[in-house]
N, CA, C and O atoms as a MOPAC input file, in Angstrom:
PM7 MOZYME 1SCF
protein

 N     17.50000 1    24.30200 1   -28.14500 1
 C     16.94000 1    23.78800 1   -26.91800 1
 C     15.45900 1    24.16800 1   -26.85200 1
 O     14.97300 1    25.16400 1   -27.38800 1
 N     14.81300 1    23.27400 1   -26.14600 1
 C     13.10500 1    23.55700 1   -26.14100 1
 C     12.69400 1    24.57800 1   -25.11300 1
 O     13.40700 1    24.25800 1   -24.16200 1
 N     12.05900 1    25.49700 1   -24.76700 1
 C     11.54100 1    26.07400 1   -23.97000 1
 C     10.40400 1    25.55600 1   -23.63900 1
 O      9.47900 1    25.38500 1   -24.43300 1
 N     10.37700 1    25.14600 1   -21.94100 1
 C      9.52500 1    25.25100 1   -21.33400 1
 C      8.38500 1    26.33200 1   -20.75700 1
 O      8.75700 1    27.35500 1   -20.18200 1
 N      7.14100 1    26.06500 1   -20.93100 1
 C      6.38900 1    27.11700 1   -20.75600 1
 C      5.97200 1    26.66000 1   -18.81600 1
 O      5.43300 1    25.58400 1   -18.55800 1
 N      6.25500 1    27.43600 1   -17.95900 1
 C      6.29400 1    26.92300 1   -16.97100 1
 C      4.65600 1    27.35600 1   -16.27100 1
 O      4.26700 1    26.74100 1   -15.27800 1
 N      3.78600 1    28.46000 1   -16.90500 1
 C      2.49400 1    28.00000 1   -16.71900 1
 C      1.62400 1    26.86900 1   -16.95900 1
 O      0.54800 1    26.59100 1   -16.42900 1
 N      2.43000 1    26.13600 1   -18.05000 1
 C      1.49600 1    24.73400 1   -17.97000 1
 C      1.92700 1    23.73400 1   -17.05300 1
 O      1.42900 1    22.61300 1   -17.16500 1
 N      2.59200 1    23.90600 1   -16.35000 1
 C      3.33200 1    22.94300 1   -15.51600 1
 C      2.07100 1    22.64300 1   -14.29700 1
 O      1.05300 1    23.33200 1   -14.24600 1
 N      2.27000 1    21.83200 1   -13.63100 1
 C      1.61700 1    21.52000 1   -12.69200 1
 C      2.54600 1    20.79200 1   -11.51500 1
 O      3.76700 1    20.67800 1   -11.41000 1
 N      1.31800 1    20.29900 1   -10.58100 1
 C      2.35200 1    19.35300 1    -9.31700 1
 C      1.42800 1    18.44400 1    -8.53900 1
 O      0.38300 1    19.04800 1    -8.29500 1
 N      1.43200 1    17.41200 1    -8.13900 1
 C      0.40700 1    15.98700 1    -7.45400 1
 C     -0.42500 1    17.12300 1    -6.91000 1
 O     -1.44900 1    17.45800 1    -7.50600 1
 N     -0.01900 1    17.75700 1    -5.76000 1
 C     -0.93700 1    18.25600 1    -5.06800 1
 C     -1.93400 1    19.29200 1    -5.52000 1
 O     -2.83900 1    19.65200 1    -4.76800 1
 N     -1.76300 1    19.85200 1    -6.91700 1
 C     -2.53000 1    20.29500 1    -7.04600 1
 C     -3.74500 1    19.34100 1    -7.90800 1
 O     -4.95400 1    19.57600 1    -7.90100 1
 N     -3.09900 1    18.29600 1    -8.58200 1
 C     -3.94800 1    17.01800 1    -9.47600 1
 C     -4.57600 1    16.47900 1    -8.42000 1
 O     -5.79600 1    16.36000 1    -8.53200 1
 N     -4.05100 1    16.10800 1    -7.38900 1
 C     -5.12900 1    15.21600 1    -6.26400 1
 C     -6.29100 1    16.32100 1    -5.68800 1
 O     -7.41200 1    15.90300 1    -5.39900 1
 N     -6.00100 1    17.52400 1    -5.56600 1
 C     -6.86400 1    18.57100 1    -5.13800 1
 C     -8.11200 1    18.48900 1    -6.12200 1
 O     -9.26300 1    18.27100 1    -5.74400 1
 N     -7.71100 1    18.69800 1    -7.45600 1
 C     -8.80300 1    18.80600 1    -8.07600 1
 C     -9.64500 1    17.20800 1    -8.34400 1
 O    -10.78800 1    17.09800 1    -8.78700 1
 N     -8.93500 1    16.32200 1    -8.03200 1
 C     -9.54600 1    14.93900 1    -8.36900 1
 C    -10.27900 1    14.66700 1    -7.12600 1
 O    -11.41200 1    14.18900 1    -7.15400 1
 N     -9.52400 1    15.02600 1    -5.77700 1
 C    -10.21700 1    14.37000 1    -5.05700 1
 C    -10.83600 1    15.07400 1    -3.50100 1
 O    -11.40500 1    14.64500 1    -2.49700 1
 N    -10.23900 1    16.64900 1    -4.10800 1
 C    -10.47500 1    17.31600 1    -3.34000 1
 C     -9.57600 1    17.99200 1    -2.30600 1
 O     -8.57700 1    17.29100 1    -2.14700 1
 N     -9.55000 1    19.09700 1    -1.53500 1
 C     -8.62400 1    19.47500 1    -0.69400 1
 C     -8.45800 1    18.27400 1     0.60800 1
 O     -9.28000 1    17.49000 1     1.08300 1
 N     -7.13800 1    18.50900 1     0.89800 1
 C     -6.50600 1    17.68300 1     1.85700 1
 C     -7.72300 1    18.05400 1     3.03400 1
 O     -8.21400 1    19.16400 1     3.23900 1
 N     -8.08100 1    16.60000 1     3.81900 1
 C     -8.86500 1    16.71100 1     4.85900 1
 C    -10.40100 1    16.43800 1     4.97000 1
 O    -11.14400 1    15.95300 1     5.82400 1
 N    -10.55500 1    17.02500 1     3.58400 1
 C    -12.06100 1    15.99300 1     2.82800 1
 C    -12.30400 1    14.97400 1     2.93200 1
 O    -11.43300 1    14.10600 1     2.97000 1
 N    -13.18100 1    14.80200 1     2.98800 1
 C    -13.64100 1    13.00300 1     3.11300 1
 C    -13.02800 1    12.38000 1     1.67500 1
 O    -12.13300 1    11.53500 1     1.68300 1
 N    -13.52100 1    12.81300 1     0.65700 1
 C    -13.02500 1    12.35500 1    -0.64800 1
 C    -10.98600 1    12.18300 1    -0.53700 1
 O    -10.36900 1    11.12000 1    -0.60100 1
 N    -10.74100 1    12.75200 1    -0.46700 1
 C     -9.54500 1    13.03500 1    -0.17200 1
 C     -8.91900 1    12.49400 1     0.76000 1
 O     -7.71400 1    12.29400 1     0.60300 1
 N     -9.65500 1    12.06100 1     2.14600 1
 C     -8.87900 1    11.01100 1     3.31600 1
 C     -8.85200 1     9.27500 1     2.82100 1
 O     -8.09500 1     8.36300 1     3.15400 1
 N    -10.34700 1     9.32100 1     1.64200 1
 C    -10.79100 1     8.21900 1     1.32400 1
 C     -9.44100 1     7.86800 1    -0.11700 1
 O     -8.94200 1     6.74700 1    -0.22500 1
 N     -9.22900 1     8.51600 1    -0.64400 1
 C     -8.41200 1     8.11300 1    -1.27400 1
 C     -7.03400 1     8.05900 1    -0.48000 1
 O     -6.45400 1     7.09000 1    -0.96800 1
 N     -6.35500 1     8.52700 1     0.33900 1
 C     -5.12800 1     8.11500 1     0.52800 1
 C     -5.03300 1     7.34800 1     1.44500 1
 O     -3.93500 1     6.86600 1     1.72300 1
 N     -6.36800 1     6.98300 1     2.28100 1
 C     -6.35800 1     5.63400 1     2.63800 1
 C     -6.19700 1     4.38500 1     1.66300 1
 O     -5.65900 1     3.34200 1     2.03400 1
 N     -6.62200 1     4.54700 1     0.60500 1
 C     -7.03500 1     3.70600 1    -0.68900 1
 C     -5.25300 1     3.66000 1    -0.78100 1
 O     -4.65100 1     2.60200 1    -0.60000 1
 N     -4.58700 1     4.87700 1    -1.06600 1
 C     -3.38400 1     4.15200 1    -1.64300 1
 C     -2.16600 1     3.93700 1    -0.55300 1
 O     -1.05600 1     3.50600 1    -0.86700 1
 N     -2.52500 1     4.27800 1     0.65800 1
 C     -1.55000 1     3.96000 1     1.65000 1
 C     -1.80500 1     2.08300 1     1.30700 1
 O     -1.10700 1     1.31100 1     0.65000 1
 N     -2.73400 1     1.91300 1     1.85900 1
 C     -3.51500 1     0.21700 1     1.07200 1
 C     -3.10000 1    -0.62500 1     0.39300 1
 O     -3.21100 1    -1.82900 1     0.62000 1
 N     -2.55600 1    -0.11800 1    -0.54600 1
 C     -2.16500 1    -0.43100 1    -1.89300 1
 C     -0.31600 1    -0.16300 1    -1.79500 1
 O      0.47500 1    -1.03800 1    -2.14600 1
 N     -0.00800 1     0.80400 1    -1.41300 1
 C      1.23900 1     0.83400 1    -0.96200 1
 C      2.22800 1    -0.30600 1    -0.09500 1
 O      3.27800 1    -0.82000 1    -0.48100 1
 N      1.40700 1    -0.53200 1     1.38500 1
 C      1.48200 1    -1.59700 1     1.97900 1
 C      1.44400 1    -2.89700 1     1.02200 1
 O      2.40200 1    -3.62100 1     0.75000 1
 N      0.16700 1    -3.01500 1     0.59300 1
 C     -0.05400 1    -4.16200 1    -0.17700 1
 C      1.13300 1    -4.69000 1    -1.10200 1
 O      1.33600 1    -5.90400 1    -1.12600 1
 N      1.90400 1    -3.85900 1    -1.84200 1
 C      3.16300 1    -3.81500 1    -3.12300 1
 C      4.07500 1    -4.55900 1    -1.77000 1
 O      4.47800 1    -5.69200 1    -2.03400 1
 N      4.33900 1    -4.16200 1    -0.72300 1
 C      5.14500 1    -4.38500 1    -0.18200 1
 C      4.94600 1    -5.07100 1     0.17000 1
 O      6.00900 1    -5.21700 1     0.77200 1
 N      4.19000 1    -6.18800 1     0.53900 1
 C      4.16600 1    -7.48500 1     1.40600 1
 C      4.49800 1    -8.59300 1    -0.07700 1
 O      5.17200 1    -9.62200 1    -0.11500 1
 N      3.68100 1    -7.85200 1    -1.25500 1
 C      3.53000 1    -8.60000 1    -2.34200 1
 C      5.01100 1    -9.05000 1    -3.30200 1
 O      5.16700 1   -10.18800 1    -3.74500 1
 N      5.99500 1    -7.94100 1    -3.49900 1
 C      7.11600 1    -7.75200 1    -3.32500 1
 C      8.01300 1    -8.87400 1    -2.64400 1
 O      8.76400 1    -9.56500 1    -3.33200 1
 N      7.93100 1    -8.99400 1    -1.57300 1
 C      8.67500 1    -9.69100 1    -0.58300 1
 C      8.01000 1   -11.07600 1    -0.45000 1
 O      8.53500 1   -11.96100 1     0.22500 1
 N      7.04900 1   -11.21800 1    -0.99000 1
 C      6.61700 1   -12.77900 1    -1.43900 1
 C      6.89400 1   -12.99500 1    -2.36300 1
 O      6.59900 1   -14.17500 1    -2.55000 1
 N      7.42000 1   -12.50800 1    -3.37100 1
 C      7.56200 1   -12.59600 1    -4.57900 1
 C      9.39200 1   -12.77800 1    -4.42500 1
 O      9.93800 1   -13.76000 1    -4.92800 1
 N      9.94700 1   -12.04300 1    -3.91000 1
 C     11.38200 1   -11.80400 1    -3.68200 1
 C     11.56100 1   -13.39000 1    -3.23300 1
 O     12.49000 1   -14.03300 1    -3.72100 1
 N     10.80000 1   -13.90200 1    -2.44700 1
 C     11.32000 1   -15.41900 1    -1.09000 1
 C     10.68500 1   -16.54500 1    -2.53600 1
 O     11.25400 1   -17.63400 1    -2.61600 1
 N      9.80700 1   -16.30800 1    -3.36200 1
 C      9.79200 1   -17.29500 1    -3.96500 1
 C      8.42500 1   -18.15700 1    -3.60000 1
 O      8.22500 1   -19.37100 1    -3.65000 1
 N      7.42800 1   -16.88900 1    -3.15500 1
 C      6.75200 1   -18.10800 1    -2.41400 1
 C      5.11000 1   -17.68200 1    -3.07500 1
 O      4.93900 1   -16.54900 1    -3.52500 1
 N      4.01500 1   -18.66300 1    -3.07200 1
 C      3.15700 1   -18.37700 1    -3.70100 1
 C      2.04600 1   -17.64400 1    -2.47100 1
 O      2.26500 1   -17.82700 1    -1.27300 1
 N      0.87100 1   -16.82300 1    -2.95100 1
 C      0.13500 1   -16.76600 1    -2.62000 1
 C     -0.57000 1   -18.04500 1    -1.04400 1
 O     -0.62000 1   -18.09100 1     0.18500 1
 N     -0.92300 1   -18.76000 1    -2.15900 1
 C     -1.69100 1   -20.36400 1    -1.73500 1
 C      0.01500 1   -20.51300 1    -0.18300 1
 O     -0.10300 1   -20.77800 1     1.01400 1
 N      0.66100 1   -20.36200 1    -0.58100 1
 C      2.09100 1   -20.73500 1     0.60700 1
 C      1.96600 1   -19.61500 1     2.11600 1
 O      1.82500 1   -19.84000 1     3.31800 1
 N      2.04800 1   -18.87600 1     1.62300 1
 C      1.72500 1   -17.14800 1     2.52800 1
 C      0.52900 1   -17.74200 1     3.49800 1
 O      0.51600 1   -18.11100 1     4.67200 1
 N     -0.26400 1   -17.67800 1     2.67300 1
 C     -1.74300 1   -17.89900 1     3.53100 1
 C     -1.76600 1   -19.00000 1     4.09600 1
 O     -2.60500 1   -19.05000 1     4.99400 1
 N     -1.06600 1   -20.09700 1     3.90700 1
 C     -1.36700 1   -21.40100 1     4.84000 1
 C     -0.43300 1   -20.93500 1     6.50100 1
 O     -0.72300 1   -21.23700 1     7.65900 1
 N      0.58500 1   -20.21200 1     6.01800 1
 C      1.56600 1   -19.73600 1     7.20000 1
 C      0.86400 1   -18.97500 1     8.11900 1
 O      0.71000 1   -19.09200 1     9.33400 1
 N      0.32800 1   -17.88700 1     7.01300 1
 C     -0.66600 1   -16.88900 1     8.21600 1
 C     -1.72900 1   -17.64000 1     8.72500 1
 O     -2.08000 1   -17.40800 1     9.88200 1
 N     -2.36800 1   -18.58700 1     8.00500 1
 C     -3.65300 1   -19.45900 1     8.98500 1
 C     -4.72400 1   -18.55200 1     8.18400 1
 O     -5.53800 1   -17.95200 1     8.88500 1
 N     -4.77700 1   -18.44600 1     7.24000 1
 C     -5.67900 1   -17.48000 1     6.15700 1
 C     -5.93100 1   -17.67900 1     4.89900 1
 O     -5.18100 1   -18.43600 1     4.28300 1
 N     -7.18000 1   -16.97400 1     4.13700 1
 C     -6.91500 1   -17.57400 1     2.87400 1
 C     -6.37300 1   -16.55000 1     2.34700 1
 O     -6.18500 1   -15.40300 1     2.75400 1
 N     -5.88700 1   -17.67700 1     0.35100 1
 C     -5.33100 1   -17.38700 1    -0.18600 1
 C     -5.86500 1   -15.77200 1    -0.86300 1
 O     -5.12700 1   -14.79200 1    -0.96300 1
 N     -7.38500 1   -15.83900 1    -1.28800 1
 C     -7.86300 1   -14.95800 1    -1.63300 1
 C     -7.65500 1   -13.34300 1    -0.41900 1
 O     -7.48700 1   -12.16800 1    -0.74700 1
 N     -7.73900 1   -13.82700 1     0.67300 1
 C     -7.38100 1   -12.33400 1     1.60100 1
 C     -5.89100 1   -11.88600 1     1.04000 1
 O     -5.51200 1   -10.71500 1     1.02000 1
 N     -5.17400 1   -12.92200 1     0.62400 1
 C     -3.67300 1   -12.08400 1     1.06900 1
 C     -3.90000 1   -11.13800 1    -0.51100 1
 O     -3.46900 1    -9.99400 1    -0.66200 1
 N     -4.57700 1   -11.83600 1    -1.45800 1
 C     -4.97900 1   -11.21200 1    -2.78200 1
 C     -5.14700 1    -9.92900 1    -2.49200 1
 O     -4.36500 1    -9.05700 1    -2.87100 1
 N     -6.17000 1    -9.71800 1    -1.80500 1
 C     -6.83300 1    -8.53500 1    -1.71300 1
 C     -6.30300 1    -7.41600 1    -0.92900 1
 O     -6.71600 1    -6.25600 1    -0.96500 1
 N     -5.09100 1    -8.00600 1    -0.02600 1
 C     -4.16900 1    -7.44100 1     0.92800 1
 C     -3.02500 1    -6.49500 1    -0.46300 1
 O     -2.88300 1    -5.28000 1    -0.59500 1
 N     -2.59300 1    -7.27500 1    -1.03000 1
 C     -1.59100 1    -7.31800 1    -2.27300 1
 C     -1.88600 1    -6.35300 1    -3.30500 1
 O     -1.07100 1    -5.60500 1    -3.84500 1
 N     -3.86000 1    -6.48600 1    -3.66700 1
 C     -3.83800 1    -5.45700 1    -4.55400 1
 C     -4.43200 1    -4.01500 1    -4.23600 1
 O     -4.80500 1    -3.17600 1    -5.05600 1
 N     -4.42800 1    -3.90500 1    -2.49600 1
 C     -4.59600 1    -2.60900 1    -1.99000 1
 C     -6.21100 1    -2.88700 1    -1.93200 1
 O     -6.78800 1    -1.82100 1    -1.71400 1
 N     -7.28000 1    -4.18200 1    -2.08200 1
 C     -8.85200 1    -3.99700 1    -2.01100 1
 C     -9.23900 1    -3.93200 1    -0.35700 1
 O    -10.34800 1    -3.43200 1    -0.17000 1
 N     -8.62800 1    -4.28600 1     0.69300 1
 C     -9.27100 1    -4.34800 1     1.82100 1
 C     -8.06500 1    -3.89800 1     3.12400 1
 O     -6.87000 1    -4.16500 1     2.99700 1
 N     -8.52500 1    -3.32400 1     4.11200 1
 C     -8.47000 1    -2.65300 1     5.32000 1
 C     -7.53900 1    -3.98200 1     6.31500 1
 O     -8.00100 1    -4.87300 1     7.02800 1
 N     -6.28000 1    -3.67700 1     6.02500 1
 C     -5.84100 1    -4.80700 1     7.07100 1
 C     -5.77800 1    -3.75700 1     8.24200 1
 O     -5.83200 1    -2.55300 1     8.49300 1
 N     -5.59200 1    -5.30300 1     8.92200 1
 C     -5.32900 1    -4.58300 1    10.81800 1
 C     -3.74300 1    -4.65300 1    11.18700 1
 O     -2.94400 1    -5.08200 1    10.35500 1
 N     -3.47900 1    -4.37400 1    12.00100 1
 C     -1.75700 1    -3.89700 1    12.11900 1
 C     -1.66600 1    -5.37500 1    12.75100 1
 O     -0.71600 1    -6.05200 1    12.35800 1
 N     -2.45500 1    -5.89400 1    13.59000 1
 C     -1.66600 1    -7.24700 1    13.46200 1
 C     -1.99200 1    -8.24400 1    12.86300 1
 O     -1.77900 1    -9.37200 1    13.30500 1
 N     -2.59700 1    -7.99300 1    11.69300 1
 C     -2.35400 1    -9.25500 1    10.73500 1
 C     -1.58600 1    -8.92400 1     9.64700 1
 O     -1.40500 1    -9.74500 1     8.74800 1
 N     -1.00600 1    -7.57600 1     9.61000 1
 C      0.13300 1    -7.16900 1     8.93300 1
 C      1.48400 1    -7.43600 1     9.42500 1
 O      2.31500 1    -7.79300 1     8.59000 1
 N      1.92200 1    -7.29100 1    10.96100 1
 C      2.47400 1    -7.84800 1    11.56100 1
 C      2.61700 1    -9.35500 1    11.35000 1
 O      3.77700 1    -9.76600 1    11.35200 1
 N      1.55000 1   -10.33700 1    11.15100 1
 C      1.66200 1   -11.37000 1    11.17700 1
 C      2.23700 1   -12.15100 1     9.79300 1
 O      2.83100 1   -13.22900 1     9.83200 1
 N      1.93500 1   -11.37200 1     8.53500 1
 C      2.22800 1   -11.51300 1     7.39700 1
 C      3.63700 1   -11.02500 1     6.71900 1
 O      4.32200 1   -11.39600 1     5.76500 1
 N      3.70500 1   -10.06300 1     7.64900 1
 C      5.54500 1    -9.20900 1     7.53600 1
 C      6.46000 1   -10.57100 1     7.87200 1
 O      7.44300 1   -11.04300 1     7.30000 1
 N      5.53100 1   -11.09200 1     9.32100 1
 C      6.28100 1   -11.75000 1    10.24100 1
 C      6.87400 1   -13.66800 1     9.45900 1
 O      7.87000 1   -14.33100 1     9.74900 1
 N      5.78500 1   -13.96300 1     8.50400 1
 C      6.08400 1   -14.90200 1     8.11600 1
 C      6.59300 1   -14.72200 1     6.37100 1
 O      6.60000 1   -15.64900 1     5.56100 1
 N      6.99300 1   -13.29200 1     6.08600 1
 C      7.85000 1   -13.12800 1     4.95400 1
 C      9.52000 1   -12.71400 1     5.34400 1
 O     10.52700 1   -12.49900 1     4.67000 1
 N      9.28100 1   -12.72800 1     6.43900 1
 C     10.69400 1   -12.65500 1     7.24900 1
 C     11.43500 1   -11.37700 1     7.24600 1
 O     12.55100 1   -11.14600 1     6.78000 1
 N     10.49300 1   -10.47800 1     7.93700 1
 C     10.14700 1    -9.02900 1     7.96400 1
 C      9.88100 1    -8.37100 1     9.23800 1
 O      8.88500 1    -8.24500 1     9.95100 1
 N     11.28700 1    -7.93300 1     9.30100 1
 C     11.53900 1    -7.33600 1    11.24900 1
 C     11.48900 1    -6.10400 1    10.87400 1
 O     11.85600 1    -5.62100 1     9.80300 1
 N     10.88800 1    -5.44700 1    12.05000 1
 C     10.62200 1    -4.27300 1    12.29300 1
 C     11.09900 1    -3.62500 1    13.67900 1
 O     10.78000 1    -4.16400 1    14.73800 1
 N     11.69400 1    -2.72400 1    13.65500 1
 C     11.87100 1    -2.36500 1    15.50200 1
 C     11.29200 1    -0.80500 1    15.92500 1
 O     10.91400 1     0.11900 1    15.20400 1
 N     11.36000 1    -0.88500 1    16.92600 1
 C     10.51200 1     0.39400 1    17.33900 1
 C     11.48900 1     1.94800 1    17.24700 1
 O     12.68300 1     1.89900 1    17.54300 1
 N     11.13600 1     2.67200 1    17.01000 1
 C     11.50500 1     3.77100 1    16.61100 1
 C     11.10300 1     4.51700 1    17.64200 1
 O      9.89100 1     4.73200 1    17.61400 1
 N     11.74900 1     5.05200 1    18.65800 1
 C     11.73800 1     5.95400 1    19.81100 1
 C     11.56600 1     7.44300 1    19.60300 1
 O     12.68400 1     7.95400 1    19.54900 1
 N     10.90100 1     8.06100 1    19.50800 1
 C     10.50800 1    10.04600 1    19.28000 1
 C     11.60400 1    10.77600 1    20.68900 1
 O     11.63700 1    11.99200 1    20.87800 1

Protein backbone atom coordinates (compact mmCIF):
# COMPACT_ATOMS: atom_id res chain seq x y z
CA UNK A 1 0.00 0.00 0.00
CA UNK A 2 1.25 3.64 -0.75
CA UNK A 3 1.83 5.96 2.03
CA UNK A 4 0.58 9.15 2.07
CA UNK A 5 2.71 11.95 3.18
CA UNK A 6 0.03 14.12 4.76
CA UNK A 7 2.31 17.36 4.89
CA UNK A 8 1.98 17.72 1.28
CA UNK A 9 -1.57 17.65 1.34
CA UNK A 10 -3.41 20.73 1.03
CA UNK A 11 -7.25 22.11 0.93
CA UNK A 12 -9.32 24.98 -1.53
CA UNK A 13 -9.13 27.26 1.19
CA UNK A 14 -5.90 27.36 1.63
CA UNK A 15 -5.21 27.43 -2.63
CA UNK A 16 -7.79 30.29 -2.96
CA UNK A 17 -5.96 32.14 0.01
CA UNK A 18 -2.83 32.12 -1.62
CA UNK A 19 -4.27 32.84 -5.23
CA UNK A 20 -6.53 35.25 -4.33
CA UNK A 21 -6.06 36.21 -1.08
CA UNK A 22 -7.70 35.98 2.43
CA UNK A 23 -11.45 35.74 2.60
CA UNK A 24 -12.87 39.41 2.61
CA UNK A 25 -10.24 41.01 0.28
CA UNK A 26 -11.20 42.68 -2.51
CA UNK A 27 -9.23 40.15 -4.67
CA UNK A 28 -10.95 37.46 -3.03
CA UNK A 29 -14.75 38.96 -2.97
CA UNK A 30 -13.86 39.64 -6.74
CA UNK A 31 -13.30 36.24 -7.47
CA UNK A 32 -16.19 34.49 -5.84
CA UNK A 33 -18.33 36.84 -7.27
CA UNK A 34 -16.68 35.71 -10.62
CA UNK A 35 -17.61 32.11 -9.81
CA UNK A 36 -20.91 32.40 -8.00
CA UNK A 37 -21.47 33.97 -11.93
CA UNK A 38 -20.43 31.26 -13.54
CA UNK A 39 -22.11 28.85 -11.21
CA UNK A 40 -25.54 30.42 -11.86
CA UNK A 41 -24.61 30.69 -15.42
CA UNK A 42 -23.99 26.37 -15.72
CA UNK A 43 -27.31 26.37 -14.36
CA UNK A 44 -29.54 28.26 -16.50
CA UNK A 45 -27.20 26.81 -19.35
CA UNK A 46 -27.86 23.23 -18.22
CA UNK A 47 -31.55 23.56 -18.23
CA UNK A 48 -31.53 25.01 -21.75
CA UNK A 49 -29.73 22.49 -22.83
CA UNK A 50 -31.85 19.75 -20.82
CA UNK A 51 -35.49 21.46 -22.71
CA UNK A 52 -33.71 21.28 -26.01
CA UNK A 53 -33.69 24.72 -26.71
CA UNK A 54 -31.15 27.02 -28.40
CA UNK A 55 -29.55 30.03 -27.25
CA UNK A 56 -31.13 32.27 -30.33
CA UNK A 57 -34.83 30.43 -28.66
CA UNK A 58 -34.12 31.55 -24.79
CA UNK A 59 -33.48 35.04 -25.79
CA UNK A 60 -36.39 35.68 -28.08
CA UNK A 61 -38.63 34.42 -24.86
CA UNK A 62 -36.74 36.65 -22.49
CA UNK A 63 -37.12 39.73 -25.04
CA UNK A 64 -33.12 39.74 -25.15
CA UNK A 65 -30.27 38.97 -27.06
CA UNK A 66 -28.84 35.96 -27.95
CA UNK A 67 -25.31 37.11 -27.16
CA UNK A 68 -26.43 38.31 -23.30
CA UNK A 69 -27.78 34.92 -22.45
CA UNK A 70 -24.01 33.83 -23.81
CA UNK A 71 -22.43 35.79 -21.48
CA UNK A 72 -25.03 34.94 -18.68
CA UNK A 73 -24.03 31.03 -19.45
CA UNK A 74 -20.36 31.53 -19.46
CA UNK A 75 -20.28 33.38 -16.02
CA UNK A 76 -18.86 37.00 -18.23
CA UNK A 77 -21.50 39.48 -16.85
CA UNK A 78 -23.44 40.62 -13.58
CA UNK A 79 -27.09 39.53 -13.97
CA UNK A 80 -29.83 41.15 -11.91
CA UNK A 81 -32.15 38.84 -9.87
CA UNK A 82 -34.87 39.73 -12.07
CA UNK A 83 -33.68 38.93 -15.22
CA UNK A 84 -32.58 35.74 -13.69
CA UNK A 85 -35.93 35.27 -12.48
CA UNK A 86 -37.09 35.97 -15.86
CA UNK A 87 -34.82 33.43 -17.60
CA UNK A 88 -35.37 30.59 -14.78
CA UNK A 89 -38.94 31.63 -15.51
CA UNK A 90 -39.00 30.84 -19.23
CA UNK A 91 -36.77 27.52 -18.77
CA UNK A 92 -39.53 26.37 -16.62
CA UNK A 93 -37.87 26.98 -13.33
CA UNK A 94 -39.96 27.51 -10.02
CA UNK A 95 -38.64 28.65 -7.15
CA UNK A 96 -40.50 29.24 -3.73
CA UNK A 97 -39.66 31.20 -0.85
CA UNK A 98 -37.90 29.75 1.93
CA UNK A 99 -39.10 31.17 5.34
CA UNK A 100 -35.99 31.63 8.28
Amino acid sequence: MMKIDESKLTNAESVLTAKYGAPGTAPRKAFEEKAQAYYYGVILRDRRKELKMTQVELAQKVGTARSYIARIEKGETDIQLSSFLRIAHALKMEFSPVYL
